[in-house]
C-alpha positions as CSV (number, residue, x, y, z in Angstrom):
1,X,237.5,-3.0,-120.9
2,X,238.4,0.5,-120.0
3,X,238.0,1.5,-123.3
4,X,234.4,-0.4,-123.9
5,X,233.1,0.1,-119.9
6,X,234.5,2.9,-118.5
7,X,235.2,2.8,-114.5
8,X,235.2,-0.8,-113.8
9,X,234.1,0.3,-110.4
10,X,230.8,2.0,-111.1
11,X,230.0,-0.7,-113.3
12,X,230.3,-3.3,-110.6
13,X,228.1,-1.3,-108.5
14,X,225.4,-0.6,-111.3
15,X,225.6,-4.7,-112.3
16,X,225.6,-5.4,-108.3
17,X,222.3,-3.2,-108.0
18,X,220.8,-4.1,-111.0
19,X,220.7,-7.8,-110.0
20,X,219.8,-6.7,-106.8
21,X,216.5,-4.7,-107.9
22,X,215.6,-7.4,-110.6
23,X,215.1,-10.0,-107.7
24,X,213.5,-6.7,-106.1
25,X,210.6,-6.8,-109.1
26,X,210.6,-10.4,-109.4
27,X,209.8,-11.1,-105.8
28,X,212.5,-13.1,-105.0
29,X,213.7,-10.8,-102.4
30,X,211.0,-9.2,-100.3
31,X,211.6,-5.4,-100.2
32,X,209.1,-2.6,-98.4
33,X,206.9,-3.0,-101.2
34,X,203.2,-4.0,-100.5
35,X,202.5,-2.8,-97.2
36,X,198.7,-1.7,-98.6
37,X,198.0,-5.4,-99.5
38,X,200.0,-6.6,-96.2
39,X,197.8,-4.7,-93.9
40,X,194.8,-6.1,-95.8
41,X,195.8,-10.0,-94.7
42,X,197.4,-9.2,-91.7
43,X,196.1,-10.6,-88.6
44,X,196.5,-7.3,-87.2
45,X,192.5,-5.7,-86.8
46,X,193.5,-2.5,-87.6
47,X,191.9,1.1,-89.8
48,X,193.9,4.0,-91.0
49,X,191.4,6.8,-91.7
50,X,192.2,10.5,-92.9
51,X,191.3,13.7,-91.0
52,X,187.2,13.2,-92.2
53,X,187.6,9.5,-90.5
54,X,187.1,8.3,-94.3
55,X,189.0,4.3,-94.2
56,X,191.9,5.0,-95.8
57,X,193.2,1.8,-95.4
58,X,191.3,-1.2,-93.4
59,X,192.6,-4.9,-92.6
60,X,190.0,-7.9,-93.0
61,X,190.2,-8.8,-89.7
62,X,189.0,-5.5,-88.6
63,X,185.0,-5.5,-87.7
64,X,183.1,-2.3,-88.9
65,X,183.1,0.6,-87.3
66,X,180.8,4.0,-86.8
67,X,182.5,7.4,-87.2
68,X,181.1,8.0,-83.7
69,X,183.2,5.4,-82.1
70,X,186.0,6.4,-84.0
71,X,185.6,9.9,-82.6
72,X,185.4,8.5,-79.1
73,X,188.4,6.2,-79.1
74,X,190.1,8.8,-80.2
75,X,189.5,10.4,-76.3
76,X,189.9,6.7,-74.4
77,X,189.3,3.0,-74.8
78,X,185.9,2.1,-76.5
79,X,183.8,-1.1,-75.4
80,X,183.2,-3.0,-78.2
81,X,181.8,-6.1,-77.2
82,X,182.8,-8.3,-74.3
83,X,186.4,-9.1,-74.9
84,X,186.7,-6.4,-77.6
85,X,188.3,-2.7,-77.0
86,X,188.6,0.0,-79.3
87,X,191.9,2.3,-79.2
88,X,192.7,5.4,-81.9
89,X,195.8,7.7,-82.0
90,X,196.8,10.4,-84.4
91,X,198.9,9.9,-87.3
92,X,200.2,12.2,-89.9
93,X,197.4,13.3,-92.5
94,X,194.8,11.1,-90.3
95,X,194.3,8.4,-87.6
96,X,195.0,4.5,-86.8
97,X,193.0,2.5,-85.4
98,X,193.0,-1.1,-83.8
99,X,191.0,-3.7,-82.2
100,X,192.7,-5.1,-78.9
101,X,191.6,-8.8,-77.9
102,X,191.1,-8.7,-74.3
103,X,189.6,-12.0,-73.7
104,X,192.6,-13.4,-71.7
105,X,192.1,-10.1,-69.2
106,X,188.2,-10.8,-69.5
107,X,189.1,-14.5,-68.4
108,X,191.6,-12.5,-65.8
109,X,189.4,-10.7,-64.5
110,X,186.3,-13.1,-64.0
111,X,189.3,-15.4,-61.8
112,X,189.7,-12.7,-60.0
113,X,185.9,-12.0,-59.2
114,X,185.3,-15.6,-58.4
115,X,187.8,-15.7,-56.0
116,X,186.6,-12.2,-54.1
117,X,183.1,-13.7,-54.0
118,X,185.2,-16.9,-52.7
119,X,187.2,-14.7,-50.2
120,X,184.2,-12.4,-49.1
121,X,182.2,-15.7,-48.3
122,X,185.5,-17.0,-46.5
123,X,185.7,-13.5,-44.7
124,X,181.5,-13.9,-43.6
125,X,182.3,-17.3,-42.1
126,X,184.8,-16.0,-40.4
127,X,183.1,-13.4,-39.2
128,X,180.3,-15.4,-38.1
129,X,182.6,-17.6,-36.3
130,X,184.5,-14.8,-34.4
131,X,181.0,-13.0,-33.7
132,X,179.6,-16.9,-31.9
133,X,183.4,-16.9,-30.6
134,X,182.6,-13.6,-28.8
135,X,179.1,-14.4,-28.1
136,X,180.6,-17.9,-26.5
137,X,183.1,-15.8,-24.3
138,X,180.6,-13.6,-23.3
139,X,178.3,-16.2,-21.9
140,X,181.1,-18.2,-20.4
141,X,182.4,-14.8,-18.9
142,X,178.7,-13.5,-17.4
143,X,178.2,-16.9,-16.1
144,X,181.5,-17.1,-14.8
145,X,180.2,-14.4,-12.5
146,X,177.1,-15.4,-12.2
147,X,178.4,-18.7,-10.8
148,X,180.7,-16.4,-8.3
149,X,177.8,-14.2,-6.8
150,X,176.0,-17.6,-6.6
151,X,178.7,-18.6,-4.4
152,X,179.6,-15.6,-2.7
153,X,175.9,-15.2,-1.5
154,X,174.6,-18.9,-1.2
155,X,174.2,-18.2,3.0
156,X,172.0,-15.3,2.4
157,X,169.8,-16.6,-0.5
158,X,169.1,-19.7,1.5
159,X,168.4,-17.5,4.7
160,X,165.8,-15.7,2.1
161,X,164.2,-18.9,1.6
162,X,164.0,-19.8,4.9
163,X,162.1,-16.6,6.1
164,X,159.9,-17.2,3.0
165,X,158.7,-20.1,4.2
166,X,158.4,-18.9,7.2
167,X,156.4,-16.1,6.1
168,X,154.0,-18.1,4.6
169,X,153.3,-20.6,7.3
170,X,152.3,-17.8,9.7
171,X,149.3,-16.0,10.1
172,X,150.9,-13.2,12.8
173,X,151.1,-9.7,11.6
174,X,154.1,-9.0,13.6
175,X,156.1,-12.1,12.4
176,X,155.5,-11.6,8.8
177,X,156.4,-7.5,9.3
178,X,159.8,-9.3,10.6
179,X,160.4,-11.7,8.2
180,X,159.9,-9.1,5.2
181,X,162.1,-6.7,7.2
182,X,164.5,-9.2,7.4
183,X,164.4,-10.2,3.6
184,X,164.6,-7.0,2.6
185,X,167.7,-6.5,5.1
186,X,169.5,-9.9,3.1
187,X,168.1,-8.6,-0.3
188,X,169.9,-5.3,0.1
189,X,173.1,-7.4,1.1
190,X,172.4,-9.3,-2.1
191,X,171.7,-6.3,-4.5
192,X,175.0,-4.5,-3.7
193,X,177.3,-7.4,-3.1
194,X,176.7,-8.7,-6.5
195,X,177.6,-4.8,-8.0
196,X,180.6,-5.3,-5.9
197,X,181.7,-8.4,-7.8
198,X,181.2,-7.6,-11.4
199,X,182.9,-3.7,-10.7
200,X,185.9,-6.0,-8.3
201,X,186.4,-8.4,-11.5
202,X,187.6,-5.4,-13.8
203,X,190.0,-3.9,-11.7
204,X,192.4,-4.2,-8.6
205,X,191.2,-0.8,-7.3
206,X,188.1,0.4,-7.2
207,X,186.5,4.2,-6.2
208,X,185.3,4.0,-2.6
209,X,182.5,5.6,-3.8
210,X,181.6,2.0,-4.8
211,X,181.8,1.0,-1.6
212,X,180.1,3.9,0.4
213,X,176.7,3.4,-1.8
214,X,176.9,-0.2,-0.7
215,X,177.0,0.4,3.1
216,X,174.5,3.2,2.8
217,X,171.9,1.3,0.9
218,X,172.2,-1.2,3.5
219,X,172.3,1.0,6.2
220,X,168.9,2.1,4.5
221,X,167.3,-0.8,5.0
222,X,168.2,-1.0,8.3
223,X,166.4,2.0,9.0
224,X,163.3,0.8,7.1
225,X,163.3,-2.4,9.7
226,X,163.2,0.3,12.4
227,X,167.4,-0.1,13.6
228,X,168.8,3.1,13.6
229,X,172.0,2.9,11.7
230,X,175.0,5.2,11.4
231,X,177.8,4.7,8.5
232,X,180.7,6.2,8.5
233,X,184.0,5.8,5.6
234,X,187.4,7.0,5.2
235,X,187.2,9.7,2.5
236,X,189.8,8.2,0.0
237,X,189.4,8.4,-3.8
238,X,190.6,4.5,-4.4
239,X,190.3,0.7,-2.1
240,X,191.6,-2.4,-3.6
241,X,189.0,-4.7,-4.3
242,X,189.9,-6.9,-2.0
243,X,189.3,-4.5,1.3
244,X,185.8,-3.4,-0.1
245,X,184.3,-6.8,-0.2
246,X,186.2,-7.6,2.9
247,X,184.0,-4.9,4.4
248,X,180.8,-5.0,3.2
249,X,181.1,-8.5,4.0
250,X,182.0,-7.9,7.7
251,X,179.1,-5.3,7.6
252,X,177.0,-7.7,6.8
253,X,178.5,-10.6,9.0
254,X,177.8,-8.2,11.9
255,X,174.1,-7.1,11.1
256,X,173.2,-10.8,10.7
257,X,174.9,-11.7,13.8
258,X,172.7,-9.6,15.8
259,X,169.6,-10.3,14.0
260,X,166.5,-10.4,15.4
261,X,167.9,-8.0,18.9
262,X,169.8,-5.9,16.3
263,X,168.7,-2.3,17.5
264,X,171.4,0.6,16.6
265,X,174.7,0.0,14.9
266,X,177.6,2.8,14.2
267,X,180.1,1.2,11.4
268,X,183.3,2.8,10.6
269,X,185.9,2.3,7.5
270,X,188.8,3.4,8.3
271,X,192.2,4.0,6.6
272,X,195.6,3.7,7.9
273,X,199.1,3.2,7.4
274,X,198.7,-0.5,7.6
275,X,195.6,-0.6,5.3
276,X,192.3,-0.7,5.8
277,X,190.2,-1.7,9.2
278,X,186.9,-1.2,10.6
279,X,185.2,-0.3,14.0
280,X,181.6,-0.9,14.7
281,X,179.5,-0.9,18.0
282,X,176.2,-2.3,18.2
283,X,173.6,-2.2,20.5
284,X,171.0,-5.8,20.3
285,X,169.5,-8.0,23.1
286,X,171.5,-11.2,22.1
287,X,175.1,-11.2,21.7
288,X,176.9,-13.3,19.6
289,X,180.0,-15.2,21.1
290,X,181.8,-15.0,17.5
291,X,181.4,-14.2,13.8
292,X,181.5,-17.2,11.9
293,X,184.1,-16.9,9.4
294,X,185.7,-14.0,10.7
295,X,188.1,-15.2,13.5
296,X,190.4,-11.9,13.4
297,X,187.5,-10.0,14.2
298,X,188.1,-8.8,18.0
299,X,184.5,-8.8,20.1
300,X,184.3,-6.9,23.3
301,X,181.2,-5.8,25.4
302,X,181.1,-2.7,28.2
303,X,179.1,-2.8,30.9
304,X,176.0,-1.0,29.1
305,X,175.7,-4.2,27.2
306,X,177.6,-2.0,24.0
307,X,179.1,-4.2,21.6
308,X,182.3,-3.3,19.7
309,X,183.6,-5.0,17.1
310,X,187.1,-4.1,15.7
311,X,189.2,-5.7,12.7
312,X,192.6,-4.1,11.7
313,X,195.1,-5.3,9.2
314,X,198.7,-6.4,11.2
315,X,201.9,-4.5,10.6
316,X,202.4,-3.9,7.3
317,X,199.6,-6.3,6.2
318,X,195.6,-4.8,4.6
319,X,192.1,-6.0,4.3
């Protein structure tokens, strides 16, 4: 055998890769062979041009194409049709080219637009909902108050009515000039009292500017019914809530105590260690034996026929 064949190695290895390539050429082992016709039947939809964008090689899945839409996938992602994109990349000697299927991200996407059209109504109803919500606090909260200056000033407004029926049952001049004086005098009362409780219900203190516009503008209409009237206030920057409307309220308490004879009046707010108190004399033809409602109010009269009213917080205590 050495004699006829040589190196019984190499001829192994020529008969191994002889047998080897015949099944090569007969098909009966695949090889990379083919690719041309492979790339035609593949499922792949796919175009391999050369540098002039001339198909070089194109699969029959693979829709037809302008050289302008080859130029621009070459730069980014090309809209085909609705669930079709276009992508290019260089190769050597020219480009490739392939059609992606994007209908599952179409699908995707359209899921994902229903449901932020479904969300956006959600968030409108919800909106709506907290906009009545505020609207319903809002009411309930401004008639809340309403409700509380009803209350607060249900002697006065039914005083008011009083004296309007009374101004229109008589035919004196001088009555009627009372009576409006008088309304007016209860209307001021009204005007600022209610101020007082929608500025009291936001805070426990409160400027005492608040406070000092209140007893002026009543103190104005005391001078327009012809009662001179003097008010005087502690010159503090703050007053809890409470001591302003207890106050104003004994202002008022004393004015309509004295009404009709009500003829000069000097009111004074004054601060102290203890908290806040006030002194007032008044001058009127009928004296009052009390002030309903304020039983530590202290009533004394002088021999001039002076009243003077005083209230003071106890030790340690306030208004």
């Amino acid at each position: 055998m050495h004699a006829i064949a040589g190196d019984m190695t190499v001829v192994q290895c020529l008969t191994f890769t002889a047998s080897f390539e015949a099944c090569i050429r007969c098909g009966l082992i695949q090889s990379n062979m083919g690719y041309a016709t492979l790339f035609e039947v593949s499922m792949a939809k796919g175009l391999i041009t050369d540098r002039a964008f001339v198909p070089v090689q194109c699969s029959m899945q693979a829709a037809p194409l302008h050289e302008e839409q080859l130029r621009q996938a070459l730069t980014g992602s090309v809209q085909l049709d609705a669930t079709t994109q276009l992508h290019g990349h260089p190769i050597r000697k020219g480009y490739i080219f392939w059609q992606e299927d994007i209908t599952e991200l179409v699908a995707l996407l359209e899921e994902l637009r229903l449901t932020q059209e479904e969300l956006h109504d959600i968030g409108d109803i919800i909106q709506a909902e907290t906009a009545q919500k505020a609207q319903w606090l809002k009411l309930s909260e401004q008639n809340r108050l309403y409700d509380k200056i009803e209350t607060v000033t249900a002697r006065q407004l039914a005083r008011i009515q009083e004296y309007l029926i009374a101004l229109k049952a008589t035919d004196d001049i001088d009555t009627a000039r009372r009576l409006l004086k008088h309304i007016v005098i209860l209307g001021t009362y009204i005007k600022r009292r209610s101020n007082l409780v929608f500025v009291c219900d936001k805070a426990e203190d409160i400027d005492t500017t608040e406070l000092r516009l209140s007893l002026f503008e009543s103190a104005e209409s005391l001078r327009l019914s012809d009662i001179r009237c003097a008010v005087q206030i502690a010159d503090t920057a703050k007053i809890s809530s409470a001591s302003a409307v207890a106050i104003y309220d004994a202002f008022e308490a004393i004015i309509e105590a004295t009404l009709p004879g009500l003829q000069e009046i000097l009111f004074c707010a004054e601060h102290t260690a203890q908290g806040w108190g006030l002194r007032c004399s008044v001058q009127c033809t009928d004296a009052p034996a009390a002030l309903p409602g304020l039983p530590q109010m202290q009533l004394e009269r002088d021999d001039d026929g002076l009243l003077y009213f005083t209230m003071f917080p106890a030790e340690g205590g306030g208004l």
